[in-house]
N, C-alpha and C positions, 0 to 999 in steps of 0.2 A: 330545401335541397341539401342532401348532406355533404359536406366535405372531408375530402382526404388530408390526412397526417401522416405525414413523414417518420420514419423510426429516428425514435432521440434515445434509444440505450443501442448497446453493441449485439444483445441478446436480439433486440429487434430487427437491429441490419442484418444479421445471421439469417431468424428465420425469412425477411424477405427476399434474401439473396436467394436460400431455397426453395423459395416458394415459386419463384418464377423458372426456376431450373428443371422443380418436377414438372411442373407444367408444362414448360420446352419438351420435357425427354418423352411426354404422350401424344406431343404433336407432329405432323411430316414439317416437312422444313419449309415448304409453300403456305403452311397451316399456322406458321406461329405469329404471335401479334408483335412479336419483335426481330430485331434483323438476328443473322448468324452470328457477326462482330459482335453486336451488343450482348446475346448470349456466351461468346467464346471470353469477351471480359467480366460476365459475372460470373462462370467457374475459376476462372482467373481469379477475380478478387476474393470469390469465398475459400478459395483454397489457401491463399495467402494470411486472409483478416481475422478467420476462426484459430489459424495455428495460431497467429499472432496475440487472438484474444485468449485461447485455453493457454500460452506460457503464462499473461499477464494474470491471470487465474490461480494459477499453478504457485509463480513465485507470489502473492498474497496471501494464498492461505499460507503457507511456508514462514513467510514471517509477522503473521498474527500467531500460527502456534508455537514458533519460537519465543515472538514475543512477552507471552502468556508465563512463560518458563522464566525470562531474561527478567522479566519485573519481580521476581522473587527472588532473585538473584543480586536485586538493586537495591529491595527491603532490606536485604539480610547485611550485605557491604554496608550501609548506611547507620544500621543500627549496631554494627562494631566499631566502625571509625568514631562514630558520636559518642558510644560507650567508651573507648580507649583513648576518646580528649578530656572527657569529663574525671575519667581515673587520672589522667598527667596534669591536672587541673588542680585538683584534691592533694596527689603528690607534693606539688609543689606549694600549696597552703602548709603542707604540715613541714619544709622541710627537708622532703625526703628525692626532692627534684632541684637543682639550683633555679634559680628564674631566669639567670643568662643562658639556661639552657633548650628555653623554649624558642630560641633560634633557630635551634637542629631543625624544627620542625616546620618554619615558616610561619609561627605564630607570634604576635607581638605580645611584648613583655609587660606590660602595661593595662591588659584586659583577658578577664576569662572567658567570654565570649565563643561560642563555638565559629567554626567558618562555616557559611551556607553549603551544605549536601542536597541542595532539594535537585538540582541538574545532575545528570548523569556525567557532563563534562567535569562538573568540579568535583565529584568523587571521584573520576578518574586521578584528577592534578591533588587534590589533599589525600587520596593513599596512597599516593608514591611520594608528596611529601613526607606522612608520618612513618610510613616502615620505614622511610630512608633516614627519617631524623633519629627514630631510636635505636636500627644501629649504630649510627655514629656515637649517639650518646655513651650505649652499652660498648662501645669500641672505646670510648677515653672514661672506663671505670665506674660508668654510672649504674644504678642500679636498675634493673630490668622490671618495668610495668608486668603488674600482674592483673590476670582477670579484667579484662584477655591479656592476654601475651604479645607480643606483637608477631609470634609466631601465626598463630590464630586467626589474628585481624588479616595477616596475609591470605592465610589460605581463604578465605571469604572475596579478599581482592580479587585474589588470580580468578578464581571462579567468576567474579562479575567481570574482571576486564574481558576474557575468555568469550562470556557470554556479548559482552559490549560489541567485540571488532566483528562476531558473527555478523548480531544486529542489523552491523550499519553495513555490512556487506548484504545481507538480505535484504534490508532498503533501499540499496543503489540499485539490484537487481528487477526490485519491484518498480523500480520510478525508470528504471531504462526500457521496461517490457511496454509501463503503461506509455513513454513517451511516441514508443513505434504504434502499438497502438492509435496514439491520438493523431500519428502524423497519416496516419491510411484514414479515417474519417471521414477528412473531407471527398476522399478521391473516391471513396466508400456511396456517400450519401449524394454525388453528384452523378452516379454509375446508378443509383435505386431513382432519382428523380427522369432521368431519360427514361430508365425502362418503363416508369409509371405513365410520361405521359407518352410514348410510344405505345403503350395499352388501346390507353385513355383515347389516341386519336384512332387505332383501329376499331373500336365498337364506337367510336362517336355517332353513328345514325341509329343503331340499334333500340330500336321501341318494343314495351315500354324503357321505360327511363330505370326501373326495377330490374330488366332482364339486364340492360346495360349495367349495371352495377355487378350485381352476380359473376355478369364473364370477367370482368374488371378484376371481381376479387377470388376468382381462379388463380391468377397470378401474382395473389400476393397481395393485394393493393386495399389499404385499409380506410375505409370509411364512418366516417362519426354522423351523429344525426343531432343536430341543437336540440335543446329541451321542449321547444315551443313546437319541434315537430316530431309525427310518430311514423312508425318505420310499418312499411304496407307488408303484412303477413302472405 
């Protein structure tokens, strides 16, 4: 005997929503295997559940292709900040940086050591440390990092923070679509299980047990066959 399964993606609540709709809109209203309410809340909820699935849609690919963009934006900030400590590093080996002045920058005096960039948070908090430390430095007569500049290193920041605050505004967008989303669900899949077995109980006499399936699955209603049994042609 086979059994029915329930739609477990949103693409499948969608088209089962439609499927018992079409089928509604070619029968008289004496003629459908489900009441008028139970039809009047499945245009209801598909009008509701697909907008609400194509926005969650919409802002996802939005900020996958953003993001595609913002990660090369993270490679590039990361490999200037790293290159313009490792130059204040060297500076300061030969001399040409005091080493009380690796304070400006938030860095301890004591170790060459890079600070970890593998987060995007802490690139944020260490280049607005370091642009801010080498002005100040260059403001009390120090002598200005070259290659890069810390003109340089900036313009790379601004571009990643730029890209950063997009990001995580695109992220809240896609996690507030998917949570409406997930909150209609349940209201979703318990609106497809009445209509299934409100089906289910209108052809329940119908023989054979083959034809009963069939009108079953005019409406939508999806049937699997175990492996050990084969499905009658």
């Amino acid at each position: 005997m086979p059994y029915r399964r329930l739609p477990n993606t949103d693409q499948a609540r969608i088209r089962a929503l439609k499927a018992v709709i079409a089928k509604a809109d070619t029968q008289g209203v004496y003629d459908m295997a489900i009441s008028l309410k139970t039809l009047t809340d499945a245009r209801n909820y598909l009008v509701r559940f697909e907008a609400a699935h194509l926005y969650y849609v919409e802002c996802f690919e939005n900020q996958s292709a953003a993001g595609r963009k913002h990660q090369a934006n993270v490679k590039m900030a990361r490999l200037y900040l790293s290159h313009f400590l490792q130059v204040l590093n060297l500076a300061v080996l030969r001399s040409e940086v005091r080493l009380a002045h690796k304070s400006f920058y938030g860095l301890p005096s004591d170790s060459t050591s890079l600070p970890d960039l593998t987060s995007e948070a802490s690139i944020v908090e260490w280049g607005r440390k370091i642009i801010d430390g080498e002005n100040k430095r260059i403001s009390q007569g120090g002598i200005p990092i070259y290659n890069p500049t810390v003109a340089k290193v900036r313009v790379h920041y601004d571009i990643f923070a730029e890209s950063y605050e997009k990001q995580k505004n695109l992220q809240a967008l896609t996690s507030r679509s998917l949570e409406e989303v997930s909150s209609m669900r349940p209201g979703v899949d318990a609106l497809i299980l009445n209509i299934w077995n409100q089906v289910e109980a209108k052809f329940a006499n119908f023989l054979p047990n083959e034809k009963r399936l069939n009108l079953c699955r005019d409406y939508g209603l999806v049937y699997y066959y175990r492996t050990s049994e084969k499905e009658i042609e």
